[in-house]
N, C-alpha and C positions, 0 to 999 in steps of 0.2 A: 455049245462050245464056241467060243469067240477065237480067232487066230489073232496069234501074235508075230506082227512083221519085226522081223528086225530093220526099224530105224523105218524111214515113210516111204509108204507107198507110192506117194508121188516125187520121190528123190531117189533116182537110181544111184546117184553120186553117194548118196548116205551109209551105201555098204560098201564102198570102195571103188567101184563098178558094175558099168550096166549088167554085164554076164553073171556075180554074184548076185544082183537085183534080181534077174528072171533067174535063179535059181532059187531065190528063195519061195515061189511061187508052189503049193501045193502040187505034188506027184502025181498024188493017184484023184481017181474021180470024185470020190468023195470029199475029197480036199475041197476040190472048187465048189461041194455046196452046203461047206460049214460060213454058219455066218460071220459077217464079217463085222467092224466096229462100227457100220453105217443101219443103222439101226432097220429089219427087213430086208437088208438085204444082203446077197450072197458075194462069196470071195470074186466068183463070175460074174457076177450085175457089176460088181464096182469096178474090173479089169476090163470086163466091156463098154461101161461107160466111159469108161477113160481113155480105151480106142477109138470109141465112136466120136468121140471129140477131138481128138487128134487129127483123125480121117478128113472131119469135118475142116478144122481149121489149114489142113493141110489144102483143102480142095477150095478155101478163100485165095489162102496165097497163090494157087496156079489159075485161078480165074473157071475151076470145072465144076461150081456149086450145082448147075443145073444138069450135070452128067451124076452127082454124086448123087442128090436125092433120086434124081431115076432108077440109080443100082439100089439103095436105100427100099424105094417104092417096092421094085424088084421082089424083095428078099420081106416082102409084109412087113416092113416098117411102116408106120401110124402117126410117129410122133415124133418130132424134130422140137420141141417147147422147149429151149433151155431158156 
């Protein structure tokens, strides 16, 4: 079963606003591990990839890269290869 967003995932503007954007986001648990349009992978991989890149570019602009991989390290992250 493939989910269908209304309008893109990475345009929260696209549904009018942010708040209707995370609302469209799958309820229940199962939600988050039908696949998504990214071919393997789940509604979760693609929402967490898209935080962890946010995080990431967030922690360029305040100058805390080397605090952020440590929390990153932390938490058994492996892989930062974008």
């Amino acid at each position: 079963m493939t989910v269908s967003w209304p309008g893109s995932i990475l345009s929260p503007c696209s549904t009018g606003s942010p708040g209707a954007w995370m609302r469209s986001f799958p309820a229940s648990a199962s939600g988050w591990k039908q696949a998504s349009r990214c071919a393997g992978w789940t509604v979760r991989d693609v929402l967490g990839h898209l935080a962890a890149g946010e995080d990431y570019h967030q922690a360029c602009l305040d100058g805390t890269v080397a605090g952020f991989l440590a929390r990153f390290a932390e938490r058994s992250g492996t892989d930062m290869d974008w």
